[in-house]
C-alpha positions as CSV (number, residue, x, y, z in Angstrom):
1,X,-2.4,12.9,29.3
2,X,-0.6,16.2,29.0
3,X,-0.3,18.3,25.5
4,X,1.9,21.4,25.4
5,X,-1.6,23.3,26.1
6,X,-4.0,20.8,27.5
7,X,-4.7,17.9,30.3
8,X,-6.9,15.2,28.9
9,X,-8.2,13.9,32.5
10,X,-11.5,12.0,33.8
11,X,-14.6,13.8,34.6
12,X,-14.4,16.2,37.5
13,X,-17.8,17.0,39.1
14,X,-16.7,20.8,38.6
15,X,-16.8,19.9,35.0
16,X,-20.4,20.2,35.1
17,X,-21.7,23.5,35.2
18,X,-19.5,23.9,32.3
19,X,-20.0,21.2,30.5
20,X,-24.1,22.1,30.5
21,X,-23.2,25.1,29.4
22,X,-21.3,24.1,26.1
23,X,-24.1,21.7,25.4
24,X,-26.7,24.7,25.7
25,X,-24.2,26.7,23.2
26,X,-25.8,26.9,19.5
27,X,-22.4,27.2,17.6
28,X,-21.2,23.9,19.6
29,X,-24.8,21.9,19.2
30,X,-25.6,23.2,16.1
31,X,-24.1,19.9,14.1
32,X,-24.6,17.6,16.9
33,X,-28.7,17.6,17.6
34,X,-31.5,19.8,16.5
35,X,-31.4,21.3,20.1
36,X,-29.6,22.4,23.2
37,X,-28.9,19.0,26.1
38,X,-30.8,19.4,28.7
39,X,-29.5,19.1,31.6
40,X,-30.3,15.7,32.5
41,X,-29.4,14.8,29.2
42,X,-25.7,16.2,30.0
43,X,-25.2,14.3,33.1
44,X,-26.2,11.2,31.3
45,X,-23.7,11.4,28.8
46,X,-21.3,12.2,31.1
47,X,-22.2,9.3,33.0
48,X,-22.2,6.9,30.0
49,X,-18.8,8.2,29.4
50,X,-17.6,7.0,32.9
51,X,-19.3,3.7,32.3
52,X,-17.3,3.2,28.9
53,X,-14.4,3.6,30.8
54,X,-15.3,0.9,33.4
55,X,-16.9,-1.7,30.9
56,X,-14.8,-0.9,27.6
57,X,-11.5,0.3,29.0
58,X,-11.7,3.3,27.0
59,X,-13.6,6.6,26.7
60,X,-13.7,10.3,27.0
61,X,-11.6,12.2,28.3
62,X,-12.5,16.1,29.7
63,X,-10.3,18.7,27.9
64,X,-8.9,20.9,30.4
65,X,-6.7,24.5,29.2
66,X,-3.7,23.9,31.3
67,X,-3.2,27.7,31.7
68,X,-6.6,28.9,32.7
69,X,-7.5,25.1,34.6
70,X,-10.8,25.3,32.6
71,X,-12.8,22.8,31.2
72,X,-13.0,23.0,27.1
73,X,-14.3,20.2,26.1
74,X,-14.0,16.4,25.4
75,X,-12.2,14.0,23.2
76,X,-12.2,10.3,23.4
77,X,-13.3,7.1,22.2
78,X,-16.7,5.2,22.2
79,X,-18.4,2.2,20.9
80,X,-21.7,4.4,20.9
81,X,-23.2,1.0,19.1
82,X,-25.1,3.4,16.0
83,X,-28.3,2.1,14.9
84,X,-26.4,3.5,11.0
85,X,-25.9,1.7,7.6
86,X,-23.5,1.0,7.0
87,X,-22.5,0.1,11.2
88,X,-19.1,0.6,12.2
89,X,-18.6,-3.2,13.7
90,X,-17.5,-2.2,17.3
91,X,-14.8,0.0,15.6
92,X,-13.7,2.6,18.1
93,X,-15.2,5.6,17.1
94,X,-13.5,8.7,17.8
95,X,-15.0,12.5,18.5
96,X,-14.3,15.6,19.7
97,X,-17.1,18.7,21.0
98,X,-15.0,21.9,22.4
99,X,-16.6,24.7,23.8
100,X,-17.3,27.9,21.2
101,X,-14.9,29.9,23.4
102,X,-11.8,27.3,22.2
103,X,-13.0,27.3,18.7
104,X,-10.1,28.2,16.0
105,X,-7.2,27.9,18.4
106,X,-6.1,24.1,17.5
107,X,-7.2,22.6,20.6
108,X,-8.9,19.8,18.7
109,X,-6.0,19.2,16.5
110,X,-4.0,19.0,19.8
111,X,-6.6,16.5,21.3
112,X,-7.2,14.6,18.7
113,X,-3.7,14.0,17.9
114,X,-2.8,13.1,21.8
115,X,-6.2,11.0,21.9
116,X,-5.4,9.1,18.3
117,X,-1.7,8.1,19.9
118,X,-3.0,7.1,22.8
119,X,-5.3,4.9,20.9
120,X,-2.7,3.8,18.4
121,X,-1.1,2.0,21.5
122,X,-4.3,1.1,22.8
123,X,-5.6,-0.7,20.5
124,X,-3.3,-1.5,18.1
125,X,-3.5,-1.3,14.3
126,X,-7.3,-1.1,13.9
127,X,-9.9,0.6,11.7
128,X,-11.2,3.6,13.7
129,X,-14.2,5.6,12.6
130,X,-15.7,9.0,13.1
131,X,-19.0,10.1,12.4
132,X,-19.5,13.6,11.3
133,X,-22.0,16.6,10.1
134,X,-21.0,17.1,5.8
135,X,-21.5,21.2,6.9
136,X,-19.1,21.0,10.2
137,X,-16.2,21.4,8.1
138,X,-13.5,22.5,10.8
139,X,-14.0,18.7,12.3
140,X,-13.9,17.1,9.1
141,X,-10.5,19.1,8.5
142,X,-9.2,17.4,12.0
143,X,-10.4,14.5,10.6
144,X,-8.5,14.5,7.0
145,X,-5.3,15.9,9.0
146,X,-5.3,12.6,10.9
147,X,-5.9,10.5,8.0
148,X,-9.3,9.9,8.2
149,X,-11.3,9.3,4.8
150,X,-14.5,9.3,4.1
151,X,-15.6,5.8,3.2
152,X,-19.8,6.6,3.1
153,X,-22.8,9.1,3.2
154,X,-26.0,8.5,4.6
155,X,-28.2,9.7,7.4
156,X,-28.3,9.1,11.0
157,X,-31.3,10.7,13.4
158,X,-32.6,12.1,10.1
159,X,-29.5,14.2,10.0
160,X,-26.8,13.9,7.2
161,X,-23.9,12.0,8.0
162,X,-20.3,11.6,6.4
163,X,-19.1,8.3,8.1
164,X,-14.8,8.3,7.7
165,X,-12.2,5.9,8.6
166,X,-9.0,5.4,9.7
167,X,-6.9,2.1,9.1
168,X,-3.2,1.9,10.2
């Protein structure tokens, strides 16, 4: 999928090396997990994304600038299946993690927005979910722009977590 700035496309292997290094980046981790990925960890989630494609039809897409070619991130959908209360049902949750250098330029709002159409014909008119940090308040301002409300608190990985929805 094409935005006037970016090309949501599958994994590359050159997607890699950068995609390590946003997950090693404090201001990019710093709501997601109490550390940097290792490396390992990295290629597993970029694997798992590629699976959810195969077995669930949907997924993650990289985030490429279309003016530099660089990777920036991803966006996409999951059924991550949460061990959270309350659980989100097999609700396609949505997310978003950009690298610190694309920060404050309205990538995300650019990549959500062409991620959430996409998904609007996708699947329909369903409930979609998003799980985010209450302190990571540029995401939960992506969020409220697309409509998403917050529908509970609680914790997940003994973090806390805002838990919003979407219902068309």
């Amino acid at each position: 999928m094409e935005t006037t700035r970016l090309l949501l496309r599958g994994y590359q292997p050159t997607d890699f090396p950068e995609y390590v290094t946003m997950w090693a980046d404090p201001k990019v981790y710093r709501y997601l997990s109490p550390r940097p990925m290792l490396e390992e960890e990295v290629w597993a989630t970029l694997l798992r994304s590629i699976g959810h494609w195969t077995l669930m039809g949907y997924g993650f897409w990289s985030v490429e600038d279309k003016e530099s070619g660089r990777f920036i991130g991803v966006v996409g959908f999951a059924d991550p299946k949460r061990n959270i209360v309350p659980p989100s049902n097999g609700a396609p949750e949505i997310g978003w993690v950009l690298a610190s250098a694309a920060h404050g330029k309205g990538y995300a709002t650019e990549a959500v927005e062409a991620a959430i159409a996409w998904g609007d014909t996708h699947f329909g008119p369903v409930r979609t979910v998003c799980v985010i940090h209450p302190k990571n308040e540029a995401s939960l301002r992506v969020a409220r722009k697309f409509g998403y409300q917050e529908y509970h608190r609680t914790t997940y990985h003994d973090q806390p977590t805002v838990l919003l929805e979407r219902v068309q």
